[in-house]
C-alpha positions as CSV (number, residue, x, y, z in Angstrom):
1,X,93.9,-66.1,-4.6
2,X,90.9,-68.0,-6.9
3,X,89.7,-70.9,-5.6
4,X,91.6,-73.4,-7.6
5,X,95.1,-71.5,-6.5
6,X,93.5,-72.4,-2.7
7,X,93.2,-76.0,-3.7
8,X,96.7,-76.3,-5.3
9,X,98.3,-74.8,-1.8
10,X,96.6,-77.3,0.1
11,X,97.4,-80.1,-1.7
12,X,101.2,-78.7,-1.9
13,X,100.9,-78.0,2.0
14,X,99.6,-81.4,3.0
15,X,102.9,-82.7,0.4
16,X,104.8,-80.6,2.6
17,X,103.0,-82.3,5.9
18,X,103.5,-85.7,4.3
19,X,99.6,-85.9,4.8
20,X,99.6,-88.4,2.0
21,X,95.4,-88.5,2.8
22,X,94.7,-85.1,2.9
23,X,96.6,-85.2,-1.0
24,X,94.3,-88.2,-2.2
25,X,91.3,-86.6,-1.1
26,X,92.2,-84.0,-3.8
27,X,93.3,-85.9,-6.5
28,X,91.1,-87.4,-9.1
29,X,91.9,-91.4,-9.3
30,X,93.3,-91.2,-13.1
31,X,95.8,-88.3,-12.6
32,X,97.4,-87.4,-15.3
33,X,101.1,-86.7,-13.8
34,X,104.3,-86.1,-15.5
35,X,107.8,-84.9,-14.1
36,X,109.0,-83.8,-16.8
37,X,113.4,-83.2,-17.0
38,X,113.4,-86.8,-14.8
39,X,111.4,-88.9,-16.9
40,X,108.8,-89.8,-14.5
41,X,104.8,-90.3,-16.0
42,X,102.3,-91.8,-14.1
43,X,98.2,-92.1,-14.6
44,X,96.7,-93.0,-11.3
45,X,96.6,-91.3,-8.0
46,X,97.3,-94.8,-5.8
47,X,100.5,-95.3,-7.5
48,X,101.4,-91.6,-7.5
49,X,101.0,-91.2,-3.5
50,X,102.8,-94.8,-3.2
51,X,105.8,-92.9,-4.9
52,X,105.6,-89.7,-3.1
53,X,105.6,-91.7,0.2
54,X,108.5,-94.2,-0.7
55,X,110.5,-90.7,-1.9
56,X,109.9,-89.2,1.7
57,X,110.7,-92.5,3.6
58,X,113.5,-93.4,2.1
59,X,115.6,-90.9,-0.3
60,X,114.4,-86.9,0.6
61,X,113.0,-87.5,4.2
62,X,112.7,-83.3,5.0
63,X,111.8,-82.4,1.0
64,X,109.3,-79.3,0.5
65,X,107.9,-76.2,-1.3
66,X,109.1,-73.5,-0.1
67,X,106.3,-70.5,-0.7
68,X,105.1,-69.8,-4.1
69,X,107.1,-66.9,-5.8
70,X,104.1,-67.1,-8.6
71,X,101.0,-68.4,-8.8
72,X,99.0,-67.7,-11.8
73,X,95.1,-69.0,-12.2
74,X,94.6,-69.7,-16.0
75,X,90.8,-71.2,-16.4
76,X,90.6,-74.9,-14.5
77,X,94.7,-74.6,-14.7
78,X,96.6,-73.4,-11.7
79,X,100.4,-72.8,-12.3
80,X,103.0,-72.1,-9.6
81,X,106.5,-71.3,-9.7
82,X,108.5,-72.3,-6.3
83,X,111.9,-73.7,-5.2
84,X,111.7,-77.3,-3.9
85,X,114.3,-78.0,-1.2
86,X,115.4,-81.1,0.8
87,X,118.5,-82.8,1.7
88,X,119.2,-86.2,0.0
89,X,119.6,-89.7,2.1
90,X,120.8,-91.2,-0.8
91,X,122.5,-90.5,-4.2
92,X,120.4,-89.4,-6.6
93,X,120.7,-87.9,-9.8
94,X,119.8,-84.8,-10.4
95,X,118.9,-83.8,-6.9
96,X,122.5,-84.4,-5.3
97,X,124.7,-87.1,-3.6
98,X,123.9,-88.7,-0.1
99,X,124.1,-85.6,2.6
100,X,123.8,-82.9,0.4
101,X,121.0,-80.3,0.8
102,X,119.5,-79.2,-3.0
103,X,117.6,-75.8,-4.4
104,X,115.7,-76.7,-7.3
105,X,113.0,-74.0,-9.4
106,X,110.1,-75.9,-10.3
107,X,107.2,-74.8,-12.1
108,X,104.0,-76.5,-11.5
109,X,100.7,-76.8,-14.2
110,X,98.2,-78.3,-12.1
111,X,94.7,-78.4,-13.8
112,X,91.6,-79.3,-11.7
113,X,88.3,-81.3,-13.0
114,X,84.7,-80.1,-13.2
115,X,84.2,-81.6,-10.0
116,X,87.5,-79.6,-8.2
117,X,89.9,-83.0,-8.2
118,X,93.2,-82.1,-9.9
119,X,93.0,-84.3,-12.9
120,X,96.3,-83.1,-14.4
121,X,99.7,-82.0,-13.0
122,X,102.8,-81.5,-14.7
123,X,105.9,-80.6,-13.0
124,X,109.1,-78.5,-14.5
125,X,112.2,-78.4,-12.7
């Protein structure tokens, strides 16, 4: 594995860990993020970990990555295909209603920054 494919399975290990910290230090302040199929675009890393921490809190308290089944490193782009798993508190669209565990394949384009920050990352799923 290259060295941005490393950086990309630490940042989704610490998601995993809910080591919202360990993410930041990785992220580049002006993230470009998009989740694309729910309609959800953000451009700055304090507002994207704010989110990330609200969605473990309070609507997919055990969500994860399960292990990459791909990961391909293009350049400065890293992308990684893997099933994202949790069980929902609450009702919500697309993942399931309140109690019910989900299976979702999501495909990943993360793409890192001269200085090894992940300044773009687009998710599919």
């Amino acid at each position: 594995m290259g060295e941005l494919a490393d950086k990309s399975e630490r940042l989704i290990q610490a998601y995993n860990a809910k080591d919202f910290g360990a993410m930041a230090e990785l992220i580049a302040p002006d993230i470009d993020f998009a989740h694309f199929n729910r309609n959800f675009v953000l451009n700055s890393r304090d507002g994207l970990i704010e989110v990330l921490q609200g969605f473990a809190a309070s609507y997919v308290p055990d969500r994860r990555f399960e292990d990459a089944e791909m990961v391909l490193e293009v350049g400065d782009t890293v992308i990684r295909q893997a099933w994202y798993v949790g069980t929902a508190a609450v009702d919500l669209p697309g993942f399931g209603a309140a109690g019910e565990s989900f299976r979702l394949k999501f495909c990943s384009f993360m793409r890192f920054g001269p200085d090894g920050l992940l300044v773009e990352w687009k998710d599919f799923g």
